[in-house]
Residue frames relative to the residue before (quaternion, step in Angstrom):
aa qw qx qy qz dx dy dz
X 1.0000 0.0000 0.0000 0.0000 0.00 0.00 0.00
X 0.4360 -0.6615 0.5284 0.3052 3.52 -1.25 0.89
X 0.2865 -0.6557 0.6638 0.2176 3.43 -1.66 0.51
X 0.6715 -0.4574 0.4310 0.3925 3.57 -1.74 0.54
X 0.6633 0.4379 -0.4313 0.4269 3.63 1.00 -0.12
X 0.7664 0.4841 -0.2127 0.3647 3.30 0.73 -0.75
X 0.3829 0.7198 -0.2126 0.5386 3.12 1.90 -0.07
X 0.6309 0.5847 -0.2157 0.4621 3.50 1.35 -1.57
X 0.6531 0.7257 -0.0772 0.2021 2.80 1.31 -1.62
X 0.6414 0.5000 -0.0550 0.5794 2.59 1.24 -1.98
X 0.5697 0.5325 -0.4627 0.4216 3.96 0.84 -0.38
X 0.6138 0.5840 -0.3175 0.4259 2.64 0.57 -1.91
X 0.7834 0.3239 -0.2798 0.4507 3.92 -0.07 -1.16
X 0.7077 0.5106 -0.3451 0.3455 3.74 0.41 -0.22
X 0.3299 0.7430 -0.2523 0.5248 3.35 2.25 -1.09
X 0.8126 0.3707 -0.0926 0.4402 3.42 0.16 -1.77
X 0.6847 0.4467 -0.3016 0.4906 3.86 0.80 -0.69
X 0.5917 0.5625 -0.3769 0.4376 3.62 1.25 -0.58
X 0.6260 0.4515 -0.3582 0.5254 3.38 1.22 -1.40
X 0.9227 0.1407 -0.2916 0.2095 3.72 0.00 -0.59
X 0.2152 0.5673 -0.5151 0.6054 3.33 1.28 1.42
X 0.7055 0.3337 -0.3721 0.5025 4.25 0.32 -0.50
X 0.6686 0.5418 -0.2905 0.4184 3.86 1.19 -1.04
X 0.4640 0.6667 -0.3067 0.4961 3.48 1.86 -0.55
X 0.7167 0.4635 -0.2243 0.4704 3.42 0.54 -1.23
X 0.6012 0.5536 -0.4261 0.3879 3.32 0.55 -1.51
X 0.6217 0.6129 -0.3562 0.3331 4.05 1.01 -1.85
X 0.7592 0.5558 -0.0856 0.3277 3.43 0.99 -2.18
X 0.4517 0.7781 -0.3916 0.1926 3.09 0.95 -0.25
X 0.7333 0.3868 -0.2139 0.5166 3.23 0.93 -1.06
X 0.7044 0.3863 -0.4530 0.3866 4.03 0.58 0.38
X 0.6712 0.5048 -0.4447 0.3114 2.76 1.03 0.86
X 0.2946 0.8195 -0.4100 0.2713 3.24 1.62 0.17
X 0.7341 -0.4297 0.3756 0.3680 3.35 -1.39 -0.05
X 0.4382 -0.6133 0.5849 0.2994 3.95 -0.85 1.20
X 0.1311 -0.5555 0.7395 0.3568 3.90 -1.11 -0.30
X 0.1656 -0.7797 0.5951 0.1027 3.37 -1.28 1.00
X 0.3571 0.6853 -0.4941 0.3983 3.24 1.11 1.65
X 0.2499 -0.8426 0.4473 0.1660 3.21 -0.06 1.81
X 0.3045 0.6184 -0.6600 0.2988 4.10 0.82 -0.46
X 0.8206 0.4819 -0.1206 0.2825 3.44 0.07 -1.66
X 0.6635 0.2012 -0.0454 0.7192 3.75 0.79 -1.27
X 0.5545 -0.5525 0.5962 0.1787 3.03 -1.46 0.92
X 0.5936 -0.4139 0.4589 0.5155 4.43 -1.34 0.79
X 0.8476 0.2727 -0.1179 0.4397 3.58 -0.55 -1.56
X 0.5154 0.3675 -0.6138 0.4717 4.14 0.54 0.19
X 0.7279 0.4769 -0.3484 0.3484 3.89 0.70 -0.92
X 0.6013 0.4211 -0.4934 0.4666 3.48 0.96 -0.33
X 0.3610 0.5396 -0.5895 0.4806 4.26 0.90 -0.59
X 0.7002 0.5438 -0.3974 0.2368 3.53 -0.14 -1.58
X 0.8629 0.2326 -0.1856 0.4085 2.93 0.22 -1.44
X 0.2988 0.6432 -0.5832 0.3962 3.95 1.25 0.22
X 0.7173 0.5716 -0.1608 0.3644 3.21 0.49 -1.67
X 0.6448 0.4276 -0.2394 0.5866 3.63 0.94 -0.62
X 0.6924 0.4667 -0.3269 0.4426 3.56 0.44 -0.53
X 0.8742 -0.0549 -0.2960 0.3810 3.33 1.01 -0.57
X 0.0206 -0.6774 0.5575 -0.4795 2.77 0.74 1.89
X 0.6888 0.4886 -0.1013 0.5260 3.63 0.47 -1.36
X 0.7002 0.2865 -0.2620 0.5992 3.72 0.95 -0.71
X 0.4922 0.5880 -0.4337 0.4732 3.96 0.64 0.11
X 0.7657 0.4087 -0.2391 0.4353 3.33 0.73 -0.98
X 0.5042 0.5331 -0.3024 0.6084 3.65 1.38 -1.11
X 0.7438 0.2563 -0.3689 0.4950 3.64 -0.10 -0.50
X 0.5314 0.5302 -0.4440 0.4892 4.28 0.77 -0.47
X 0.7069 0.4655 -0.3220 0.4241 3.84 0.53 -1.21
X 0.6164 0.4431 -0.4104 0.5052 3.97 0.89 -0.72
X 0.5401 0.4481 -0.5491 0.4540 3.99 0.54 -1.01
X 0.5423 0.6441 -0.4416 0.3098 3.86 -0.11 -1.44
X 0.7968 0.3878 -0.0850 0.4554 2.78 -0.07 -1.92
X 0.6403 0.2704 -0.4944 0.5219 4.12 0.30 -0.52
X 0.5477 0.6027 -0.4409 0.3775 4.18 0.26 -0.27
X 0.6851 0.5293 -0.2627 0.4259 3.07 0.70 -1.11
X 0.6426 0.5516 -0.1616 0.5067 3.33 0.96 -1.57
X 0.6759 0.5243 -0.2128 0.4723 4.05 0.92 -1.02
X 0.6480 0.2883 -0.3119 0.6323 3.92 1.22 -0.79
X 0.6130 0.5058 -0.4862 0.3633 3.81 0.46 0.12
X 0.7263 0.3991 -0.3320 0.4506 3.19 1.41 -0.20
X 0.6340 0.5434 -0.3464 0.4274 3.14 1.18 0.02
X 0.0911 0.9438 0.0492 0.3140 2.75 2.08 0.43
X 0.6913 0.2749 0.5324 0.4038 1.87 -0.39 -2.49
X 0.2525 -0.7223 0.5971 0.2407 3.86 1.27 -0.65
X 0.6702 0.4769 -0.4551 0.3410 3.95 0.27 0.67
X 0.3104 0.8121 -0.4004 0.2895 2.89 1.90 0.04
X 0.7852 0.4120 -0.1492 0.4376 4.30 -0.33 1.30
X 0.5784 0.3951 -0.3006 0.6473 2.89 1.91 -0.19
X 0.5323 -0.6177 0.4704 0.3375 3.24 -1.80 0.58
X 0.3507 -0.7083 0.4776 0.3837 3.62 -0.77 0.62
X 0.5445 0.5819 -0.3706 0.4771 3.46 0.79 -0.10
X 0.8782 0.0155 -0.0162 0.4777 3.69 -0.30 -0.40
X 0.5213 -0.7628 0.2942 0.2445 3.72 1.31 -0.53
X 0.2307 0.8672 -0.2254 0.3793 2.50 1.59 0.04
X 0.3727 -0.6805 0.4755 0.4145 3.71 -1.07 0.31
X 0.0763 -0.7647 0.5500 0.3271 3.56 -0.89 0.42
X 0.7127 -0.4912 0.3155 0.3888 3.23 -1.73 1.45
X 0.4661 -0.6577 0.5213 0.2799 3.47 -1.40 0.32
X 0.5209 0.4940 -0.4166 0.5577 3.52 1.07 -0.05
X 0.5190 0.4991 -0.4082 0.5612 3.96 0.64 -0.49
X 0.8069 0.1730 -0.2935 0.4826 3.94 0.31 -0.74
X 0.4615 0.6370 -0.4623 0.4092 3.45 0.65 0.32
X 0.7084 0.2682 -0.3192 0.5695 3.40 0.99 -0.80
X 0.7632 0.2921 -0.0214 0.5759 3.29 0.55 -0.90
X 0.0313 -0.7331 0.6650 0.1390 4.16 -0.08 1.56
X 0.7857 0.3804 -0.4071 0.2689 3.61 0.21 -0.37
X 0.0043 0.7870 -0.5927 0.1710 3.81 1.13 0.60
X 0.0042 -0.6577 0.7470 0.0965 3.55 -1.26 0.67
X 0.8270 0.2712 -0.2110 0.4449 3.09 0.37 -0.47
X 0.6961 -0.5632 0.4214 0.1436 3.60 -1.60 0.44
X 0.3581 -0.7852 0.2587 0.4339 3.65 0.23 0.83
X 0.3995 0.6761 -0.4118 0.4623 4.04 1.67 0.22
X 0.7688 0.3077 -0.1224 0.5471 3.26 0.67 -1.37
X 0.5814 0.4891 -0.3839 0.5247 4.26 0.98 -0.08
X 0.6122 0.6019 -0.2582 0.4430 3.64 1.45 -0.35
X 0.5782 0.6214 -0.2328 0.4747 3.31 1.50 -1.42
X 0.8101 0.5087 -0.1111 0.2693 2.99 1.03 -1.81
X 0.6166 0.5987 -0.2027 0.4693 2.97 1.59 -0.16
X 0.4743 0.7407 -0.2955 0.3729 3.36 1.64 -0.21
């Protein structure tokens, strides 16, 4: 079970990963703009770099928007005072599980299942 200190904690670390996951984006924005697929200008293979680069550019952000969103979902529970249980079965989830991972929802029994 979590304690009001360790609880602090886990804000305190999620607080900080939101801010630098949003300061990420703010950087990324521009590689993800639009390639110009006007070759006079860019060279065939600088434009395929281009658009390598934009694609995973484009998957940085998709994978930034899910962190967000489990953060978001992790200080509502902490919230909310359910913050440590597994939403799945209820369960406590291990404090070394939120140590590595503060926004865990789920228990490493029931994060195991889910993966099947």
């Amino acid at each position: 079970m979590v304690n009001d200190q360790q609880v602090e904690t886990f804000k305190l670390k999620l607080l900080n990963l939101q801010k630098e996951l949003l300061d990420d984006e703010i950087s990324g924005e521009d590689a993800t703009s639009i390639v110009k697929l006007d070759q006079s200008s860019v060279g065939r293979l600088s434009r395929m770099d281009a658009l390598q680069g934009q694609a995973m550019s484009q998957e940085m952000k998709r994978r930034r928007e899910i962190e967000l969103q489990k953060i978001a979902s992790a200080l509502k529970r902490i919230d909310s005072g359910d913050y440590g249980y597994c939403l799945r079965c209820e369960e406590d989830i291990a404090i070394k599980r939120l140590e590595f991972d503060p926004a865990a929802p789920l228990c490493i029994k029931c994060a195991s299942e889910s993966e099947q």
